[in-house]
Structures are given as C-alpha cells and as structure tokens.
N, C-alpha and C positions, 0 to 999 in steps of 0.2 A: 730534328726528331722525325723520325719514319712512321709514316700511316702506313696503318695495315687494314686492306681492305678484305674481308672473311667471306667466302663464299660456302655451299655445301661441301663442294669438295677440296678446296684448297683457300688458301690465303696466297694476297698479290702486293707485293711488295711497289707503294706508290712513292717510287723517290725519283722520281724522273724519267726519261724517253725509253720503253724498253728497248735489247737490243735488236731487235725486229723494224721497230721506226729507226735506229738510228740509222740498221743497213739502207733502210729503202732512204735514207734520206742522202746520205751519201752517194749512193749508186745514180736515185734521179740527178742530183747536181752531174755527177761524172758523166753520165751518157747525154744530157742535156750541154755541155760544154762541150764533150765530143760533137758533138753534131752541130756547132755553132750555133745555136737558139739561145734566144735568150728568154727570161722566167717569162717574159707579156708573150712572144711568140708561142711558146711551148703553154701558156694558159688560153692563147688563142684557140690550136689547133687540138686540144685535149678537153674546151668547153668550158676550163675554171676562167674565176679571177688571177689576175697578177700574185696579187698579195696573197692566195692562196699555195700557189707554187712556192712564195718566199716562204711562206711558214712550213710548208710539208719540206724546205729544205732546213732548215733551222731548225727540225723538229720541233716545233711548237704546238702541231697540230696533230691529227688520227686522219686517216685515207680509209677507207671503206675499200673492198674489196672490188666494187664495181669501179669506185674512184683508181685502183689501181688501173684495173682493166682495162679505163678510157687512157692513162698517162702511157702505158706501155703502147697502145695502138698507135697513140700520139708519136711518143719515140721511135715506132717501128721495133720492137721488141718481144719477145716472149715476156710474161709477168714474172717471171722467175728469174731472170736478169736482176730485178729489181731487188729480191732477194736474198743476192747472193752476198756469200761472207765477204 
C-alpha cells in the first residue's frame, strides 16, 4: 500500500528511493570502483563513516547537498557527475 505524503503544493509519492537517490547511488558506486577506493577509503577521504557510503550506495539512506559536495571533492568530480542519468 502507498503513502502519500500531501504537501501545500503537491503530494510525494513514498514507495521507495526516488530516482534522484537511485542515480546518485549508482554513479557513487561506479566512479568510486573506477578509481579503485574502496567504501572505508572513500569514507576516509570525503569525512563519513564506512557504513555511511554503504548505505548512500544501497540507497537506504538521504545525502544532503553539502554531503554531496564533500563525496564529489572526495571522488574528484564535478556534483553533477553524480547526477547523471
């Protein structure tokens, strides 16, 4: 059954990762593989936990927009890499 969470101006359809987390979740794993890191190196060098990277790749979790900002510097990336379709 689907929650619908109602806002003033719209309602959000809560049934899982939207496609916005799933890209960036995919793209981090891919460019983090690229570049041989693994999730504790790349949680090192971008300031999270381990398990934090696991989850923003498993989409289990939300990243904050500064939270991106540190993972792409991390990867050497523009934030829009992260993005993309």
């Amino acid at each position: 059954m689907s929650r619908k969470t109602a806002s003033a101006a719209t309602a959000v359809d809560d049934d899982g990762p939207s496609e916005a987390r799933q890209r960036i979740s995919a793209n981090l794993k891919k460019l983090r593989k690229e570049q041989g890191l693994s999730q504790e190196k790349l949680a090192e060098i971008s300031g999270f936990h381990r398990t934090y990277v696991s989850q923003l790749e498993r989409c289990i979790t939300n990243i904050s927009i500064d939270g991106l900002g540190k993972v792409a510097k991390a990867l050497d990336v523009d934030v829009r890499e992260l993005l993309k379709p």
